[in-house]
Biopython code that builds the backbone (N, CA, C, O; Angstrom):
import numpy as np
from Bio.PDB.StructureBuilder import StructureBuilder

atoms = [
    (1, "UNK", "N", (3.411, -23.048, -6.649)),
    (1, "UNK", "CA", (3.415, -22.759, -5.224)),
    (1, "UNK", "C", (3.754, -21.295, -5.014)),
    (1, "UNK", "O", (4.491, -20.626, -5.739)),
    (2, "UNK", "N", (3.200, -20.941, -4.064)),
    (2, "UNK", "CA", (3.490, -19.192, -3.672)),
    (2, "UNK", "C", (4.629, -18.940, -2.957)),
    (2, "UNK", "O", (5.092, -19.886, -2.320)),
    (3, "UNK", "N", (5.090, -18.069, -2.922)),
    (3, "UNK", "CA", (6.073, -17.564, -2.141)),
    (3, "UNK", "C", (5.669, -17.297, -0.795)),
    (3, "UNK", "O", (4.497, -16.926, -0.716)),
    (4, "UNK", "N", (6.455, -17.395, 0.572)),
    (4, "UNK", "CA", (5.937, -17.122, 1.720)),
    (4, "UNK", "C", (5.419, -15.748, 1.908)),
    (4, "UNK", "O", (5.430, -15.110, 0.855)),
    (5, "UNK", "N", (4.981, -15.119, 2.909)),
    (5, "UNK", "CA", (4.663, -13.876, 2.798)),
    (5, "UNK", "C", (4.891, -13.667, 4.460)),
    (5, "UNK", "O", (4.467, -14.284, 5.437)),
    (6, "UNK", "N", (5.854, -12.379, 4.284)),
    (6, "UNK", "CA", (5.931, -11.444, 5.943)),
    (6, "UNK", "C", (4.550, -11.261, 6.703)),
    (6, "UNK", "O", (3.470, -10.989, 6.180)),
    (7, "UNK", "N", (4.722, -11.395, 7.576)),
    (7, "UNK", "CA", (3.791, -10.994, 9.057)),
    (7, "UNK", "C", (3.213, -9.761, 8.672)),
    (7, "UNK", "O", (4.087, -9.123, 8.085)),
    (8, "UNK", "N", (2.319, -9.223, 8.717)),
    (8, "UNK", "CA", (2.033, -7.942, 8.303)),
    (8, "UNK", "C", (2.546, -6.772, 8.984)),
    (8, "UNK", "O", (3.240, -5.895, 8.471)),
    (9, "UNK", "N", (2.140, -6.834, 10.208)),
    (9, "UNK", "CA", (3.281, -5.771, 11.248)),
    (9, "UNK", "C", (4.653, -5.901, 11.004)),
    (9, "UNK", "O", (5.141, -4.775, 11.105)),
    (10, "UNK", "N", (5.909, -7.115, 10.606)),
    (10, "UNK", "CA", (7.059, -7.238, 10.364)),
    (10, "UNK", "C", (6.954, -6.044, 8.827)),
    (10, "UNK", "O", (8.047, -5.507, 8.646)),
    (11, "UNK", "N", (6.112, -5.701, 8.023)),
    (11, "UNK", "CA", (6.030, -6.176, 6.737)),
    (11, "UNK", "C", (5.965, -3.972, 7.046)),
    (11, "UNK", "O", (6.937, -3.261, 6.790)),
    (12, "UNK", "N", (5.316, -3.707, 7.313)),
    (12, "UNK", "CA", (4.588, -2.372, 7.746)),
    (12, "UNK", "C", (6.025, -1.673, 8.601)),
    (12, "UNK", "O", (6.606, -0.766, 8.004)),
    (13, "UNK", "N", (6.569, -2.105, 9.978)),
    (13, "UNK", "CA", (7.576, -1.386, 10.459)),
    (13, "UNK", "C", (8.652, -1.861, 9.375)),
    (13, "UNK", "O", (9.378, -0.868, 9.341)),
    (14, "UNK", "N", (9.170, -2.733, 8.510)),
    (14, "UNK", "CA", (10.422, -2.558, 7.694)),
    (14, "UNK", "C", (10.117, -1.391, 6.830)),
    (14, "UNK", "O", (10.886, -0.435, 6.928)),
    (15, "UNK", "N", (8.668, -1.269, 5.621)),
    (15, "UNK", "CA", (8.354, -0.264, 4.790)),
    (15, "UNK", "C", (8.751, 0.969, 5.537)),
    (15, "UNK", "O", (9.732, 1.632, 5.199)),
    (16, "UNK", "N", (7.929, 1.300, 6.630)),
    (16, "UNK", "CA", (8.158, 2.237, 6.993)),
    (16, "UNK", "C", (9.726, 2.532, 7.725)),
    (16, "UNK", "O", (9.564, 3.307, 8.668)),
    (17, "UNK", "N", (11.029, 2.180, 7.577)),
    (17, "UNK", "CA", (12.281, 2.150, 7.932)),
    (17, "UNK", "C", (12.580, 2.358, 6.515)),
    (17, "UNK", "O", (13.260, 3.341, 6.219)),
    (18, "UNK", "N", (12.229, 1.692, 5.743)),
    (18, "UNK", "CA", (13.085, 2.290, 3.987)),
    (18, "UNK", "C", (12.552, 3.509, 3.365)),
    (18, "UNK", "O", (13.100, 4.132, 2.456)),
    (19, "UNK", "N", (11.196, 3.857, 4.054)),
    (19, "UNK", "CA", (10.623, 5.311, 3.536)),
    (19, "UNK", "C", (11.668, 6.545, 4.681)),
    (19, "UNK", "O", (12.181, 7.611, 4.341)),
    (20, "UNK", "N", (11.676, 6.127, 5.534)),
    (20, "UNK", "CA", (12.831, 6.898, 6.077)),
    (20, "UNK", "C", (14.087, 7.047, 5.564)),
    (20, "UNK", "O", (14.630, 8.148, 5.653)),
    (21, "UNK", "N", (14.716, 6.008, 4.973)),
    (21, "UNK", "CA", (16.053, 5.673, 4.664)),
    (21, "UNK", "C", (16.186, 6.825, 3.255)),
    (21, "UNK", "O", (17.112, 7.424, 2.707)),
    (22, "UNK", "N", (14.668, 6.717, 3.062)),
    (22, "UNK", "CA", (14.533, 7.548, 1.494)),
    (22, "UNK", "C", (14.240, 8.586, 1.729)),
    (22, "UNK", "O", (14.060, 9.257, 0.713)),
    (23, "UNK", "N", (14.041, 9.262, 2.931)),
    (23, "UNK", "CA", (13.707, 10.751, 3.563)),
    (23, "UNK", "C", (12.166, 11.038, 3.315)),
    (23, "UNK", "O", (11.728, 12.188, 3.286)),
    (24, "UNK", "N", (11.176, 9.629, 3.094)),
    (24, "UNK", "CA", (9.843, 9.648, 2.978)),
    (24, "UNK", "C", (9.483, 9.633, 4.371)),
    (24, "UNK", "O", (9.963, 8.968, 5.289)),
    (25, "UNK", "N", (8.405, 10.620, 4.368)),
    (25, "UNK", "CA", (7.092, 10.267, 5.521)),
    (25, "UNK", "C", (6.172, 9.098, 4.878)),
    (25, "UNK", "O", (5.602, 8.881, 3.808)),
    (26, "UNK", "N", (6.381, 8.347, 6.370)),
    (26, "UNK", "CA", (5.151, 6.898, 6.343)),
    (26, "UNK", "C", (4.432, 7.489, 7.666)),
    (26, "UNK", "O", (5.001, 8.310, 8.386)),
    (27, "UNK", "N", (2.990, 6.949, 7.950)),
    (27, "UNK", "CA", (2.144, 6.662, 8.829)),
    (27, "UNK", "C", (1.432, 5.589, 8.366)),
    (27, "UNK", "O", (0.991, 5.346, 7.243)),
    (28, "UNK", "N", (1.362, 4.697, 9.883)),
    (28, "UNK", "CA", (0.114, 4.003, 10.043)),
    (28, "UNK", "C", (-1.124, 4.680, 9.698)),
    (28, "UNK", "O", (-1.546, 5.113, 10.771)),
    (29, "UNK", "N", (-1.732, 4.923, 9.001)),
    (29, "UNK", "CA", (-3.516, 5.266, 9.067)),
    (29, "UNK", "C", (-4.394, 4.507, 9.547)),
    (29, "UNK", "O", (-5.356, 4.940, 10.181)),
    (30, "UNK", "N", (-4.152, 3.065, 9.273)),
    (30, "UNK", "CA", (-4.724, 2.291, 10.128)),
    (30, "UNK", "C", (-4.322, 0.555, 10.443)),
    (30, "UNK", "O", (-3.749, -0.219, 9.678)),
    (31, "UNK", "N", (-4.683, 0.373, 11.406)),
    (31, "UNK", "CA", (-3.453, -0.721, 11.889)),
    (31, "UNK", "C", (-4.972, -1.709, 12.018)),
    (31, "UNK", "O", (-6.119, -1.586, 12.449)),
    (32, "UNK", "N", (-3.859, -3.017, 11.143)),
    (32, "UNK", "CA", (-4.601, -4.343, 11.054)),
    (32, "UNK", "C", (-4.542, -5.402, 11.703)),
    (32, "UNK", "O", (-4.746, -5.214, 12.902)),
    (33, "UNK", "N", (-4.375, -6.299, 11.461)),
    (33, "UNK", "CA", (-4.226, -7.733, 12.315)),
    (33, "UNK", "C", (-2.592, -8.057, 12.135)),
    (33, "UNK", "O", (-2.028, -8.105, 11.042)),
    (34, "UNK", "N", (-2.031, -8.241, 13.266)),
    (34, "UNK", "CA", (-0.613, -8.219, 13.314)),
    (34, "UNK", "C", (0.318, -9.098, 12.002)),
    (34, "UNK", "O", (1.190, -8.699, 11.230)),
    (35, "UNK", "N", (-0.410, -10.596, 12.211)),
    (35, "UNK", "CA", (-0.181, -11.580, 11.426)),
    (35, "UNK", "C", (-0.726, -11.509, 9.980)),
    (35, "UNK", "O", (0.075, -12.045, 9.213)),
    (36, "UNK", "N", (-1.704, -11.078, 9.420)),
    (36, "UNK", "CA", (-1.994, -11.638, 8.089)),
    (36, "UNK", "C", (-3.017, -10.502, 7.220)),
    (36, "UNK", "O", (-3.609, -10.634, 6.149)),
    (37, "UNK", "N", (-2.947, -9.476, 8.072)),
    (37, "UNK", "CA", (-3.874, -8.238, 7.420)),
    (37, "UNK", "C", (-3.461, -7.906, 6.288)),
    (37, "UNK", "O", (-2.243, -7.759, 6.176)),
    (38, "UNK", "N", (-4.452, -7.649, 4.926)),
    (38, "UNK", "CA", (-4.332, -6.831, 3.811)),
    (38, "UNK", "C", (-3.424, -5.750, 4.040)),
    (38, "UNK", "O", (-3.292, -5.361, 5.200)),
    (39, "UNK", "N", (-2.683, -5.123, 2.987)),
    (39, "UNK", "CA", (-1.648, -4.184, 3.233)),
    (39, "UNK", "C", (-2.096, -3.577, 1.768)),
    (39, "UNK", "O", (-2.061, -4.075, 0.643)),
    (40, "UNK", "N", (-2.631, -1.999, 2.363)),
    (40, "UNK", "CA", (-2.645, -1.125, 1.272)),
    (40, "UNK", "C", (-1.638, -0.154, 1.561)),
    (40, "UNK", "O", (-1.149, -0.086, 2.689)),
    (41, "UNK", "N", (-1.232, 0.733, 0.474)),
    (41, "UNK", "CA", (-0.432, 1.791, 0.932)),
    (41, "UNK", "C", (-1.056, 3.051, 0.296)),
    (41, "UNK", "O", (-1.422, 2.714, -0.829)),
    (42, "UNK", "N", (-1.299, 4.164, 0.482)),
    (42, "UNK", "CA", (-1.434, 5.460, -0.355)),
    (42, "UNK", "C", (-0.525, 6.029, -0.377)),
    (42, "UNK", "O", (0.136, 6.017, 0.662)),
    (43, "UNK", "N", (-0.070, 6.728, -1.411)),
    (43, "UNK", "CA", (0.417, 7.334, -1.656)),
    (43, "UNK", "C", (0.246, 9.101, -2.256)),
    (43, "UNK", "O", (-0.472, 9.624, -3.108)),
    (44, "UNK", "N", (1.403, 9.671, -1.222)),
    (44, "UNK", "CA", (0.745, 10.967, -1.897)),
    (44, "UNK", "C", (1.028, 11.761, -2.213)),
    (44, "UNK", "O", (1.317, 12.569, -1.330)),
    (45, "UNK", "N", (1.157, 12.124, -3.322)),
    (45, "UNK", "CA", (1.749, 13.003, -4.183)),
    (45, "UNK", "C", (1.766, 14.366, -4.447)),
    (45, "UNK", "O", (2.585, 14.957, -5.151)),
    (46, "UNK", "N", (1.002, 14.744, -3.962)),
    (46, "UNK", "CA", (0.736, 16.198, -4.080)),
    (46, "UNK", "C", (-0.715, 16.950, -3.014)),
    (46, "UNK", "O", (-0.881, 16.538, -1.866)),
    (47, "UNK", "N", (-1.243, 17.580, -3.360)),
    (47, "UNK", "CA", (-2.481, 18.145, -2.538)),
    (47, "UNK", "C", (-3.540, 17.495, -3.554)),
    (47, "UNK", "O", (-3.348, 17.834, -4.721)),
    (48, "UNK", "N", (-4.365, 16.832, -3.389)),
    (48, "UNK", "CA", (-5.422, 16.001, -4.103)),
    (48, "UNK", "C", (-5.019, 15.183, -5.302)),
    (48, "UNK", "O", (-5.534, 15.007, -6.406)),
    (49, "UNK", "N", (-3.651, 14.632, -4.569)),
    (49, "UNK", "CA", (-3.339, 13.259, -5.709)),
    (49, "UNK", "C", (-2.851, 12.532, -5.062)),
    (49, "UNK", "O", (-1.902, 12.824, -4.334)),
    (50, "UNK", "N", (-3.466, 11.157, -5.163)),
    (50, "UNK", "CA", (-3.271, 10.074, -4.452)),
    (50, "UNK", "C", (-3.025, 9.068, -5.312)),
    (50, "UNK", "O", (-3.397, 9.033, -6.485)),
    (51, "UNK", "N", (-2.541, 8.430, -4.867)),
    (51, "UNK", "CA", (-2.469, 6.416, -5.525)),
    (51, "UNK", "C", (-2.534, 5.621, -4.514)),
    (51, "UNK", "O", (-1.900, 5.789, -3.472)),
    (52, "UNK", "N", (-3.327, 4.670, -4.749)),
    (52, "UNK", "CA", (-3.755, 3.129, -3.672)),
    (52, "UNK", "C", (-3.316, 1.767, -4.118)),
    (52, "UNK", "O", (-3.655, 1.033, -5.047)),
    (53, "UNK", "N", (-2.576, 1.691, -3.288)),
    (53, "UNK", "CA", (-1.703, 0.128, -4.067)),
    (53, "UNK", "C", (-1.776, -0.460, -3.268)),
    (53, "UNK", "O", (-1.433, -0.130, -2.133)),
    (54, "UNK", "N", (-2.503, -2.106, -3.764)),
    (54, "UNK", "CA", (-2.865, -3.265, -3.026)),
    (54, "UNK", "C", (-1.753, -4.635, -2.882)),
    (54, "UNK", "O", (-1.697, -5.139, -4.004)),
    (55, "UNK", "N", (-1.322, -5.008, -2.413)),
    (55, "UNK", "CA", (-0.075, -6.124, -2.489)),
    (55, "UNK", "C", (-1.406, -7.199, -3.252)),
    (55, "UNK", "O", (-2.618, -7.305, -3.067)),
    (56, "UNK", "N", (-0.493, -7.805, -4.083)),
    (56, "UNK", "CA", (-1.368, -8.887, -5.286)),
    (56, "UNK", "C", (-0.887, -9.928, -5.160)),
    (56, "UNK", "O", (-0.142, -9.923, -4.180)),
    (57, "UNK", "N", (-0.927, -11.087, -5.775)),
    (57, "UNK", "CA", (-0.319, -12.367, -6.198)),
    (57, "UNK", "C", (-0.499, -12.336, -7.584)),
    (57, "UNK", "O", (-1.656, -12.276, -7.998)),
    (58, "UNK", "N", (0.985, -12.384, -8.853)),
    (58, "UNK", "CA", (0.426, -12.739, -9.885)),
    (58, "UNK", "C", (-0.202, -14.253, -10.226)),
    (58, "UNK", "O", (-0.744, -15.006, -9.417)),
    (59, "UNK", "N", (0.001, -14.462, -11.500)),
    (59, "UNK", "CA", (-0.648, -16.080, -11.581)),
    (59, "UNK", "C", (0.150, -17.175, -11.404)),
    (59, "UNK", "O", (-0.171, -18.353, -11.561)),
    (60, "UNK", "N", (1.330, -16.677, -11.030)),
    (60, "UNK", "CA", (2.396, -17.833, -10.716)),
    (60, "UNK", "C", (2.748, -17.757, -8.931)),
    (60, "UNK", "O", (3.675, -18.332, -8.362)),
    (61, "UNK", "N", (1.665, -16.839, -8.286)),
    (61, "UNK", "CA", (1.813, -16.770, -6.873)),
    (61, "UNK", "C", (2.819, -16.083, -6.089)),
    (61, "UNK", "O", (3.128, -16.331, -4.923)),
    (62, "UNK", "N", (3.455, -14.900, -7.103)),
    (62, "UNK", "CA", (4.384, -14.193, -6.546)),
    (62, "UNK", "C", (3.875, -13.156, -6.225)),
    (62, "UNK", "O", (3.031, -12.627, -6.947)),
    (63, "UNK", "N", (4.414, -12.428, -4.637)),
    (63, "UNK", "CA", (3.687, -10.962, -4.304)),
    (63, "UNK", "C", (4.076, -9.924, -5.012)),
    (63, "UNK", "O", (5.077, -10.136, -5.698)),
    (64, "UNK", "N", (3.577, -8.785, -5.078)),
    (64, "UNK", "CA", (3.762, -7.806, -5.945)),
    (64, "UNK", "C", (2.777, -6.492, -5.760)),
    (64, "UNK", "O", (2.138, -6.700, -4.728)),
    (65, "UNK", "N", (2.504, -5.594, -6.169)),
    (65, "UNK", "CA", (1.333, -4.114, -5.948)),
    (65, "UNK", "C", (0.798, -4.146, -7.293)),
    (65, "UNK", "O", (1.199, -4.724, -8.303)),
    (66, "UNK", "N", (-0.276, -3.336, -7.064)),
    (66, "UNK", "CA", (-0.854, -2.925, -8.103)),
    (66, "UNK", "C", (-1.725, -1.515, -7.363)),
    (66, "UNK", "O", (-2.263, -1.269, -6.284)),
    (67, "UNK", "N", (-1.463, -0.767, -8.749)),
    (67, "UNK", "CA", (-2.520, 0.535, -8.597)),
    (67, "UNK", "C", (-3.544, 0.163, -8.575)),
    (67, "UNK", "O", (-4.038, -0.334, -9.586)),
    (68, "UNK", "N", (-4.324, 0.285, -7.251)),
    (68, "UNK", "CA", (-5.938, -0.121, -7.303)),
    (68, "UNK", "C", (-6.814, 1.317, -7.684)),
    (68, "UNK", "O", (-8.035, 1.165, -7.710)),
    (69, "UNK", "N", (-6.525, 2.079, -7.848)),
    (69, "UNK", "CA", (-7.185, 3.169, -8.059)),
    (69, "UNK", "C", (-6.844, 4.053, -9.593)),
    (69, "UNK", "O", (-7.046, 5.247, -9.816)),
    (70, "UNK", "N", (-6.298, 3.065, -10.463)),
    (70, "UNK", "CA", (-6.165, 3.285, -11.859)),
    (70, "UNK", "C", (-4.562, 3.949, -12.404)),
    (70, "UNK", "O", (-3.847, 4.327, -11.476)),
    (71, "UNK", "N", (-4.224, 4.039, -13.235)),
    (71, "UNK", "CA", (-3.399, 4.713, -13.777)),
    (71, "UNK", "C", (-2.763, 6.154, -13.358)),
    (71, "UNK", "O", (-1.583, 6.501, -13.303)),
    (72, "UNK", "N", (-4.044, 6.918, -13.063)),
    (72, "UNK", "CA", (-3.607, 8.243, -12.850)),
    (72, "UNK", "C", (-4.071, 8.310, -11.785)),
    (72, "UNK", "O", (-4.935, 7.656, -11.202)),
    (73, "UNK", "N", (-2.920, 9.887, -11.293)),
    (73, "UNK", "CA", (-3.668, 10.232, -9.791)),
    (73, "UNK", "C", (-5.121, 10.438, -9.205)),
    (73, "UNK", "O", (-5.787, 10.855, -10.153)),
    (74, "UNK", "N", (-5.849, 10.349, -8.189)),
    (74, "UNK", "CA", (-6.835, 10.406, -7.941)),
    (74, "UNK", "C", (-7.285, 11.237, -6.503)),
    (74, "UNK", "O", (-6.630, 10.852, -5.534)),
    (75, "UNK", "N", (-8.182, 12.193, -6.234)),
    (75, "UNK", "CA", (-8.442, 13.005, -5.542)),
    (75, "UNK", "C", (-8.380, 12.095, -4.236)),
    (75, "UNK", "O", (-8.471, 10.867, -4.245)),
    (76, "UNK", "N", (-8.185, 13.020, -2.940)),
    (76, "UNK", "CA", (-8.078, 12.498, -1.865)),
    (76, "UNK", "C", (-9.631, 12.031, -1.335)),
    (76, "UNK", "O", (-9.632, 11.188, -0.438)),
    (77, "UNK", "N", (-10.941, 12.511, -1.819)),
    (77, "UNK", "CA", (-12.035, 12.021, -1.528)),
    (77, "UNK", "C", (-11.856, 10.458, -2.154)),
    (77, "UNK", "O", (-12.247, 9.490, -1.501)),
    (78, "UNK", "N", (-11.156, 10.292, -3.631)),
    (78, "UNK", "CA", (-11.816, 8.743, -3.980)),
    (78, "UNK", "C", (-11.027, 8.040, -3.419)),
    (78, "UNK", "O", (-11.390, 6.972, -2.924)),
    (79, "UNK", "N", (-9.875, 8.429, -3.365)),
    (79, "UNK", "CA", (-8.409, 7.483, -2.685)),
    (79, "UNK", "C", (-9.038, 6.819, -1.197)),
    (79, "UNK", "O", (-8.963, 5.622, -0.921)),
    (80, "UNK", "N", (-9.896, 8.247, 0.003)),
    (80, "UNK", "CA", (-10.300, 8.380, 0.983)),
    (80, "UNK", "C", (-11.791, 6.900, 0.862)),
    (80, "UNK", "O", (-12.286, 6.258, 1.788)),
    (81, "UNK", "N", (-11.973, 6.859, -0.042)),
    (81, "UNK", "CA", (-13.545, 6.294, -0.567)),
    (81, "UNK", "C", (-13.233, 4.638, -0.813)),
    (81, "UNK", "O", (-13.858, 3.687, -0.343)),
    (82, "UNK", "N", (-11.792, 4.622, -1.907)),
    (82, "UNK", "CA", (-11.317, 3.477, -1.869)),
    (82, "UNK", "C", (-11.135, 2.692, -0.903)),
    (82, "UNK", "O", (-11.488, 1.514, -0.851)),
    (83, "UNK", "N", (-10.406, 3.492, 0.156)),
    (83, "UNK", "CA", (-9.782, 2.525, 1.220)),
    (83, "UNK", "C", (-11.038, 2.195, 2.439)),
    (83, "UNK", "O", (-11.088, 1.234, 3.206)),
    (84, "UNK", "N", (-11.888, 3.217, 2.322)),
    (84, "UNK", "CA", (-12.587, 2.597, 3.713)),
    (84, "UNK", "C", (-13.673, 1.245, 2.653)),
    (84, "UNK", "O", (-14.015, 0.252, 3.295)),
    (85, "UNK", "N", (-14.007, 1.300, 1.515)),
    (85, "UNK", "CA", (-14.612, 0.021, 0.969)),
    (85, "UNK", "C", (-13.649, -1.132, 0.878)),
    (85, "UNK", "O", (-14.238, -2.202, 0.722)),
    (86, "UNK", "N", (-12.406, -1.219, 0.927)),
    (86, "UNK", "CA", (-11.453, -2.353, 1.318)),
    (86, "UNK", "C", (-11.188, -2.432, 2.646)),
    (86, "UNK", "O", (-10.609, -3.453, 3.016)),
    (87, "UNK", "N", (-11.493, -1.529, 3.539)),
    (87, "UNK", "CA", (-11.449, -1.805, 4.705)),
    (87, "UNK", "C", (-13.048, -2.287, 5.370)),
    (87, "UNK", "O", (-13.120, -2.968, 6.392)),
    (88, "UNK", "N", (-13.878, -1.965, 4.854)),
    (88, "UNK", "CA", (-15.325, -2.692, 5.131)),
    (88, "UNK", "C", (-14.984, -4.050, 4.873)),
    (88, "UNK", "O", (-15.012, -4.976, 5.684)),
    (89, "UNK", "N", (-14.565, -4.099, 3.331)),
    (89, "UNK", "CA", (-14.416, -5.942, 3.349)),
    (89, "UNK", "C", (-13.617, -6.859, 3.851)),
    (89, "UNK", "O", (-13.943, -8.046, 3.863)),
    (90, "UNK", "N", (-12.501, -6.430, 4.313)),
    (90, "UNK", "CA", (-11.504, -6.856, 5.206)),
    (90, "UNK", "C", (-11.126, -5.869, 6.612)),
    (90, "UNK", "O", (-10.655, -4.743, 6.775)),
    (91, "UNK", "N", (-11.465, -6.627, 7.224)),
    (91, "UNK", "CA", (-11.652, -5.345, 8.882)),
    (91, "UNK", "C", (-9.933, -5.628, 9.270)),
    (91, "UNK", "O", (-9.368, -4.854, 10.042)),
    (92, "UNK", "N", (-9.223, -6.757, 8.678)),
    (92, "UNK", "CA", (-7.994, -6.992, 9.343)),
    (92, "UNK", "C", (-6.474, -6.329, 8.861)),
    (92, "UNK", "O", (-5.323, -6.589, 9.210)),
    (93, "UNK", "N", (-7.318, -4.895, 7.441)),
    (93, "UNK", "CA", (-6.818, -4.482, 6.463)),
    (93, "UNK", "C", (-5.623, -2.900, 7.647)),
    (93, "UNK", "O", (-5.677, -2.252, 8.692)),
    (94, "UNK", "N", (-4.649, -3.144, 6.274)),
    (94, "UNK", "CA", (-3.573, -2.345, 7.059)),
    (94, "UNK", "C", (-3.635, -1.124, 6.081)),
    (94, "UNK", "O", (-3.999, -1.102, 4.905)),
    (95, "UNK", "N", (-3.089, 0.090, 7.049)),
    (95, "UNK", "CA", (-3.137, 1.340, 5.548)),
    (95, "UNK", "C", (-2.068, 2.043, 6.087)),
    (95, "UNK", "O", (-2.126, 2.350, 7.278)),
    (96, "UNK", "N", (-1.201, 2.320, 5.488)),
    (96, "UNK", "CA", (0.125, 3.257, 5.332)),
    (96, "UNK", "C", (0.020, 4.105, 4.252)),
    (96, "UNK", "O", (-0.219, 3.880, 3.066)),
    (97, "UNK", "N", (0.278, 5.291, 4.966)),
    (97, "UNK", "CA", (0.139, 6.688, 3.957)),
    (97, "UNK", "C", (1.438, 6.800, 3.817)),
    (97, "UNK", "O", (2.183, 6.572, 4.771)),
    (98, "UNK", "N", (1.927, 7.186, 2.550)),
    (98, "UNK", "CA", (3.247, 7.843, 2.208)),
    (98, "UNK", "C", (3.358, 8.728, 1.558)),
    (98, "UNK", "O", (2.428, 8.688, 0.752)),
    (99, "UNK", "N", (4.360, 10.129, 1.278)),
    (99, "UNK", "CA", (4.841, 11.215, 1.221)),
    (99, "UNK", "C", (5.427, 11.149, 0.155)),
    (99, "UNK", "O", (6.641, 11.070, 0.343)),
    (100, "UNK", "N", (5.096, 11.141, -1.081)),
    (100, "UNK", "CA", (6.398, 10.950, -2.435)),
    (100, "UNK", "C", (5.487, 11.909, -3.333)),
    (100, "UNK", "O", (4.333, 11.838, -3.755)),
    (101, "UNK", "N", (6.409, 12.735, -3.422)),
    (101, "UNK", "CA", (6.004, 13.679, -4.538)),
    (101, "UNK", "C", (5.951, 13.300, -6.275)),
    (101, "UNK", "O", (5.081, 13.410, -7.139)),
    (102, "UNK", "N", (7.303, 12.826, -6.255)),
    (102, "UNK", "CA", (7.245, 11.650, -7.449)),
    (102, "UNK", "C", (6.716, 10.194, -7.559)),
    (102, "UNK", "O", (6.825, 9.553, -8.604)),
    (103, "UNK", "N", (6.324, 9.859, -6.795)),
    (103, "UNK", "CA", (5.371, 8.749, -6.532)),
    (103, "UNK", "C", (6.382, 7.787, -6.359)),
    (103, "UNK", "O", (5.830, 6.908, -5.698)),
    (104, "UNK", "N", (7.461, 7.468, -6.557)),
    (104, "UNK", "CA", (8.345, 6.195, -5.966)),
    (104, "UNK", "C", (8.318, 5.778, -4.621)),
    (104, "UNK", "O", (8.441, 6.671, -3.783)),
    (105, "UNK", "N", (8.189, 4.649, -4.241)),
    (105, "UNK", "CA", (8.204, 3.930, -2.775)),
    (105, "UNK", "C", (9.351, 3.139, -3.070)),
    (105, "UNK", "O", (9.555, 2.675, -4.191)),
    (106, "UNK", "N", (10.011, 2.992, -2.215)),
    (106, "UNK", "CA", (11.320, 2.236, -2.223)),
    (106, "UNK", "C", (10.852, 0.520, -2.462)),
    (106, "UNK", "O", (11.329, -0.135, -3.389)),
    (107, "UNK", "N", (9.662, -0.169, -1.281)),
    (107, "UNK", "CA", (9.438, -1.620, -1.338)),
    (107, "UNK", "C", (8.288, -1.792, -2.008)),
    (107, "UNK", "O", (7.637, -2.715, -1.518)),
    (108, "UNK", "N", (7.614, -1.121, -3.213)),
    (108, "UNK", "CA", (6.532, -1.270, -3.998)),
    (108, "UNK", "C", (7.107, -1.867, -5.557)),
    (108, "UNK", "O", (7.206, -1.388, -6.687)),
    (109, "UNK", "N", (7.416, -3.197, -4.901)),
    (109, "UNK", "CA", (8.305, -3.876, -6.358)),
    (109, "UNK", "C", (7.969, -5.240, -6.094)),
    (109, "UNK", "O", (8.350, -5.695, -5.015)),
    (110, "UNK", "N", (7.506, -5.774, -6.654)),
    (110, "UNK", "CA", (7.418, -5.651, -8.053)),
    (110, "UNK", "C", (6.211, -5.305, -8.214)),
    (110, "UNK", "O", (5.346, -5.811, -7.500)),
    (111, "UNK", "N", (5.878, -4.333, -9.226)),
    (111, "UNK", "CA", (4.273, -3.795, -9.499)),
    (111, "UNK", "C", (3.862, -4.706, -10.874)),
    (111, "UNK", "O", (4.712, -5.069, -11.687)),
    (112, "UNK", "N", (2.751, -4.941, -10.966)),
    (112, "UNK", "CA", (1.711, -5.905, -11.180)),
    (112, "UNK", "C", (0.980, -4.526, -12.281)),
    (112, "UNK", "O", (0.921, -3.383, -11.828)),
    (113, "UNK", "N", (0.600, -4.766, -13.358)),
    (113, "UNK", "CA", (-0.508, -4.107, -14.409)),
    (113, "UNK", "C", (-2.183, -4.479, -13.858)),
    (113, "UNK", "O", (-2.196, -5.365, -13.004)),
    (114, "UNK", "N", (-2.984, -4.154, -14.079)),
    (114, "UNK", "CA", (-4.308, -4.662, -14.238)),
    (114, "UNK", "C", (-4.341, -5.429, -15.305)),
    (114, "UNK", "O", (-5.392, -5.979, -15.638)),
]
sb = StructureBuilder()
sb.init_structure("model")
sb.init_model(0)
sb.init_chain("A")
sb.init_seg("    ")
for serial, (resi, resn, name, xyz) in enumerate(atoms, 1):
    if name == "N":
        sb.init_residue(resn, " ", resi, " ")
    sb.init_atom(name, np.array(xyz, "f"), 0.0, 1.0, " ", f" {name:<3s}", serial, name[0])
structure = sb.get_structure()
């Protein structure tokens, strides 16, 4: 059985209160369906380095992220490229940009491998 899962708007204004707490900039980039929208986050690290992390379920149904955009950083065109093709397939999809130079997010735990 899975674990329950937050409201997506509940889920989006807490992240963005612990990226503060951590002296991170968050923005909405784009706002989804209150209740049950996909939740990506970017992250961004520098001037043309990004990371795109998708909330997952492993195989035992627990939530968690994963780098959807690979291992290493990735230019702001593919990061930019990634998200609007997850947002084509899910229109109810949420996107929060964040500010981490070292790439840590405070609520991106537990992360998930490919």
């Amino acid at each position: 059985m899975s674990e329950p899962k937050l409201k997506a708007k509940l889920f989006i204004h807490a992240a963005i209160r612990q990226c503060g707490l951590h002296f991170q900039q968050a923005v909405v980039a784009r706002k989804g369906d209150d209740d049950s929208g996909t939740i990506l986050v970017r992250v961004i690290e520098g001037r043309d380095r990004n990371r795109v992390y998708a909330q997952v379920r492993d195989i035992q149904g627990r939530l968690g992220w994963m780098c959807a955009t690979g291992s290493e950083p990735v230019d702001d065109q593919r990061a930019d490229a990634y998200v609007a093709r997850a947002c084509a397939v899910d229109s109810d999809s949420w996107v929060l940009d964040v500010e981490s130079p070292d790439g840590n997010v405070p609520f991106l735990q537990p992360m998930f491998s490919a």
